[in-house]
C-alpha beads as a LAMMPS data file, in Angstrom:
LAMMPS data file: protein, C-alpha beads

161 atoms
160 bonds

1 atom types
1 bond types

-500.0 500.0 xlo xhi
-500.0 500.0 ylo yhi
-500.0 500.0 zlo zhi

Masses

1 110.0

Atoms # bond

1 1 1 34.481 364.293 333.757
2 1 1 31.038 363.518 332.346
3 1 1 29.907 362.203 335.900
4 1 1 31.144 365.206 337.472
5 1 1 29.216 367.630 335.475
6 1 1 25.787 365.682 335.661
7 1 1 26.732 365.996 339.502
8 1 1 27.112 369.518 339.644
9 1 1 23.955 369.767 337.568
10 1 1 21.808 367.565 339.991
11 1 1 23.483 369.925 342.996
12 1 1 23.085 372.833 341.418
13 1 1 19.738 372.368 340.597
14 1 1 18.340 370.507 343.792
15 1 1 19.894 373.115 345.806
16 1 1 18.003 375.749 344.315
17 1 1 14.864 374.304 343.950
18 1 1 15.630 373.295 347.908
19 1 1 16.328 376.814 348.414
20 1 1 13.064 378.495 346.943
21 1 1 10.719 375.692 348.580
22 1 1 12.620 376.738 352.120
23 1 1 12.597 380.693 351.491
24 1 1 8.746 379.889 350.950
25 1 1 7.864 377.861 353.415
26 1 1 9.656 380.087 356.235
27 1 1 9.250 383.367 354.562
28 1 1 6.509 383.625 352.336
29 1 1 3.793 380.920 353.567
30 1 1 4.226 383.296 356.843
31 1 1 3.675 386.660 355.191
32 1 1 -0.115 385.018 353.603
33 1 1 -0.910 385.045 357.027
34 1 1 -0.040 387.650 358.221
35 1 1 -2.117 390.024 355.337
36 1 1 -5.738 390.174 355.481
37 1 1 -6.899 387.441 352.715
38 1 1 -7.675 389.659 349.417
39 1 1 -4.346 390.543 349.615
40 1 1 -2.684 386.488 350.703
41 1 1 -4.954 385.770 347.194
42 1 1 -3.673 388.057 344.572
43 1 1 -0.452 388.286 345.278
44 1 1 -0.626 383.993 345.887
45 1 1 -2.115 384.088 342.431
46 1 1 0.547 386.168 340.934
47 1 1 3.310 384.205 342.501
48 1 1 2.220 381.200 341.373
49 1 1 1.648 382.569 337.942
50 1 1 4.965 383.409 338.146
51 1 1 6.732 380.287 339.607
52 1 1 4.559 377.883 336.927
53 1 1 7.647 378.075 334.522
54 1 1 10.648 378.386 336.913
55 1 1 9.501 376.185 339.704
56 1 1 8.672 373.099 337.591
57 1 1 11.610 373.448 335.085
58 1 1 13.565 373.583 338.771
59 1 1 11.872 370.236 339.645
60 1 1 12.442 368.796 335.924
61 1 1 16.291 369.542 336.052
62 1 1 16.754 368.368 339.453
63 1 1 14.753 364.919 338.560
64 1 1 16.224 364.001 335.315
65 1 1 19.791 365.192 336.178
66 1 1 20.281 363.070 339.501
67 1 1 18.046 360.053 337.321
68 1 1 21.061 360.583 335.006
69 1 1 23.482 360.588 337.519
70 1 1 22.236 357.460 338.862
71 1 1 22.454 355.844 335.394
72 1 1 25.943 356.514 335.400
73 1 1 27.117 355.933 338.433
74 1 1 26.929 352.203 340.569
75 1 1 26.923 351.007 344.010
76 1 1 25.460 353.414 346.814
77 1 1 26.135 356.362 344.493
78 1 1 23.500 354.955 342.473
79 1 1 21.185 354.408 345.135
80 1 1 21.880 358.160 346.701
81 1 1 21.054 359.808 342.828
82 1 1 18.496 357.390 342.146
83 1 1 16.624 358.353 345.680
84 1 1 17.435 361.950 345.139
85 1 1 16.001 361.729 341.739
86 1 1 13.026 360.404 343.202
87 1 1 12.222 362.556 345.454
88 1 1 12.901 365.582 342.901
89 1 1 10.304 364.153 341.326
90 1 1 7.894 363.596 344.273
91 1 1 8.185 367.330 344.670
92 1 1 6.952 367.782 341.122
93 1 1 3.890 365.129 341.459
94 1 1 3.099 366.668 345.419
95 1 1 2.572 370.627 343.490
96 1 1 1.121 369.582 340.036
97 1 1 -1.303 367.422 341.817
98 1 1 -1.864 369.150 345.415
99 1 1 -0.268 372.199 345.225
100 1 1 -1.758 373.479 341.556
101 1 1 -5.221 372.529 341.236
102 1 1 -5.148 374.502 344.492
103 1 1 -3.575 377.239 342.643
104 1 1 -6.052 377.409 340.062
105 1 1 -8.897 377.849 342.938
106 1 1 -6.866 380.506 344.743
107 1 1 -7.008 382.129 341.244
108 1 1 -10.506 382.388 340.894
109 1 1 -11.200 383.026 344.550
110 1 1 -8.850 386.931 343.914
111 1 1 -11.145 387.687 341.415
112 1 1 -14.384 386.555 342.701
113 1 1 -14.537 385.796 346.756
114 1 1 -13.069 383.138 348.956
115 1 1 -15.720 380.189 349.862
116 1 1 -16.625 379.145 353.820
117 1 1 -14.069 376.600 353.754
118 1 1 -11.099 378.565 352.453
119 1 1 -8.704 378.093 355.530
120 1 1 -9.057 374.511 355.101
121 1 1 -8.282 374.650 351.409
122 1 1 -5.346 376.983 352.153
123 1 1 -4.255 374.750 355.205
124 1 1 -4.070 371.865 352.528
125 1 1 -2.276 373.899 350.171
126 1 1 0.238 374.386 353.134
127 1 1 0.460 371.303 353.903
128 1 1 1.047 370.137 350.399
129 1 1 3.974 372.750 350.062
130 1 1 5.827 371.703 353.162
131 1 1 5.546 367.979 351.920
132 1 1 7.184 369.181 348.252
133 1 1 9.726 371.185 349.924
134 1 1 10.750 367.722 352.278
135 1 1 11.212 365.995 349.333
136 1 1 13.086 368.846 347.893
137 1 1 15.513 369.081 350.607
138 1 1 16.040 365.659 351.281
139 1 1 17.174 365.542 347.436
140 1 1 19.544 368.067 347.836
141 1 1 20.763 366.271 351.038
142 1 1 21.404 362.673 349.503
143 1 1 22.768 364.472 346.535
144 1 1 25.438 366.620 349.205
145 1 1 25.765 362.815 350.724
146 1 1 27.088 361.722 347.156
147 1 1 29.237 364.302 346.698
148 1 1 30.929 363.792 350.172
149 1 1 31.235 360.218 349.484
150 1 1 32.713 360.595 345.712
151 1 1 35.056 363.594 347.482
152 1 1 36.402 361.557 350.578
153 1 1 37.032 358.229 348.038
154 1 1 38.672 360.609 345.678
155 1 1 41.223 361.492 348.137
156 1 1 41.356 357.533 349.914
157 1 1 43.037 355.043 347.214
158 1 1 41.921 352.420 349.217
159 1 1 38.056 353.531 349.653
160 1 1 35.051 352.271 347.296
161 1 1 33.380 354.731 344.981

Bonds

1 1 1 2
2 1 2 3
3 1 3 4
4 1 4 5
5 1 5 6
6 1 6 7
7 1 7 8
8 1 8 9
9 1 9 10
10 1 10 11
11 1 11 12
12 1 12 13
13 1 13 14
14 1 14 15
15 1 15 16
16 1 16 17
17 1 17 18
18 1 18 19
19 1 19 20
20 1 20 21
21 1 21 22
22 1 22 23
23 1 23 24
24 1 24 25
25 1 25 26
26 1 26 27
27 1 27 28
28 1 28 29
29 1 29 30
30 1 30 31
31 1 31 32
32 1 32 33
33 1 33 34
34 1 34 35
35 1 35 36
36 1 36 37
37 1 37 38
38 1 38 39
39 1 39 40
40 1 40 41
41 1 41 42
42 1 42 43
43 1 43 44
44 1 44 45
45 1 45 46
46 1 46 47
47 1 47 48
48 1 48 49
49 1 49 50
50 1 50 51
51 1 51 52
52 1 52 53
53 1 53 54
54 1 54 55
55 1 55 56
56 1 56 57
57 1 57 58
58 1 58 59
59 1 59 60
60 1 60 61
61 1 61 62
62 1 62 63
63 1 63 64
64 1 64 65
65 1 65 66
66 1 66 67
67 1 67 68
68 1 68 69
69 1 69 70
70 1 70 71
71 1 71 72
72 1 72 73
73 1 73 74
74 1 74 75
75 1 75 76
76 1 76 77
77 1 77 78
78 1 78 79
79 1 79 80
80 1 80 81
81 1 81 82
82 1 82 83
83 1 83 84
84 1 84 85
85 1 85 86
86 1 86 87
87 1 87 88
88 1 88 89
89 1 89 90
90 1 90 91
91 1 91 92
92 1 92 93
93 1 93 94
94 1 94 95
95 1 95 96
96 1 96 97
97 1 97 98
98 1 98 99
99 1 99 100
100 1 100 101
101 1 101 102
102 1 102 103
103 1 103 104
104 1 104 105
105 1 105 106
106 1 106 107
107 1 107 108
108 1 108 109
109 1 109 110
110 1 110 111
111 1 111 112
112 1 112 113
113 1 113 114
114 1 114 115
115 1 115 116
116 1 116 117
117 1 117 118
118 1 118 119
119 1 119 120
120 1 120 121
121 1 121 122
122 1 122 123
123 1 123 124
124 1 124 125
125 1 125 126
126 1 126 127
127 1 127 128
128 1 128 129
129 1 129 130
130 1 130 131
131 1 131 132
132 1 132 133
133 1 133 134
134 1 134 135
135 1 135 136
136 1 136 137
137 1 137 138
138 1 138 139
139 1 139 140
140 1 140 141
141 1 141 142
142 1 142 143
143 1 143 144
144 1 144 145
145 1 145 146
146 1 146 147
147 1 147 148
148 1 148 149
149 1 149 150
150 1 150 151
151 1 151 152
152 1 152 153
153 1 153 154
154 1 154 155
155 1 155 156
156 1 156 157
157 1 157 158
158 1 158 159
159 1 159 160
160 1 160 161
């Protein structure tokens, strides 16, 4: 029973933090370029301001639940939560070393003015997001993996958990 609820925590949570990575890479990352920039930077610097808290405790879940999971589980279950746990966490190093120091700039830039080599900065920023948003979803998808697995030996008295 205890197994099964880390594992709903560690899907729960990857798929959501899978979830708002994909809505913002195909939705919002879009949208900033489609306004002109004054707008792309304070509402970027309002979002962000916004996702600090949510988005990282989203990452924080997701890493330390499938880490537990992997703890508890052996064999290739291990190795799927252990790898999704992993890359939960490469999606927290990728945005609180690319994505917000980034941030912080964008911040200043709403108030003040965007330097000569803004697209480059924000192409980087982009870049960073679709890396953390990978990771994200190939969490979730080891994670799904797991669950199949654990689902199909459930049902097969003869297959391996």
């Amino acid at each position: 029973m205890r197994i099964r609820l880390v594992q709903g925590a560690a899907l729960l949570s990857t798929g959501a933090l899978a979830g708002a990575f994909g809505y913002g890479a195909a939705n919002l990352v879009p949208t900033f370029n489609a306004v002109p920039l004054d707008m792309r930077l304070s509402f970027h610097a309002q979002l962000m301001q916004m996702n600090g808290i949510t988005m990282q405790g989203a990452m924080g879940i997701s890493a330390l639940s499938a880490l537990v999971l992997a703890a508890v589980t052996r064999g290739a279950s291990r190795w799927l939560a252990g790898g999704a746990g992993l890359l939960a966490l490469a999606s927290f190093l990728i945005t609180r070393l690319g994505n917000v120091p980034i941030n912080g700039r964008i911040k200043q830039w709403a108030a003040t003015s965007a330097p000569a080599d803004h697209a480059e900065i924000l192409a980087r920023w982009e870049a960073f997001n679709y890396a953390r948003t990978g990771t994200a979803f190939a969490a979730f998808a080891l994670l799904i993996l797991l669950s199949l697995r654990r689902s199909h030996s459930a049902h097969d008295p003869n297959a391996r958990p």
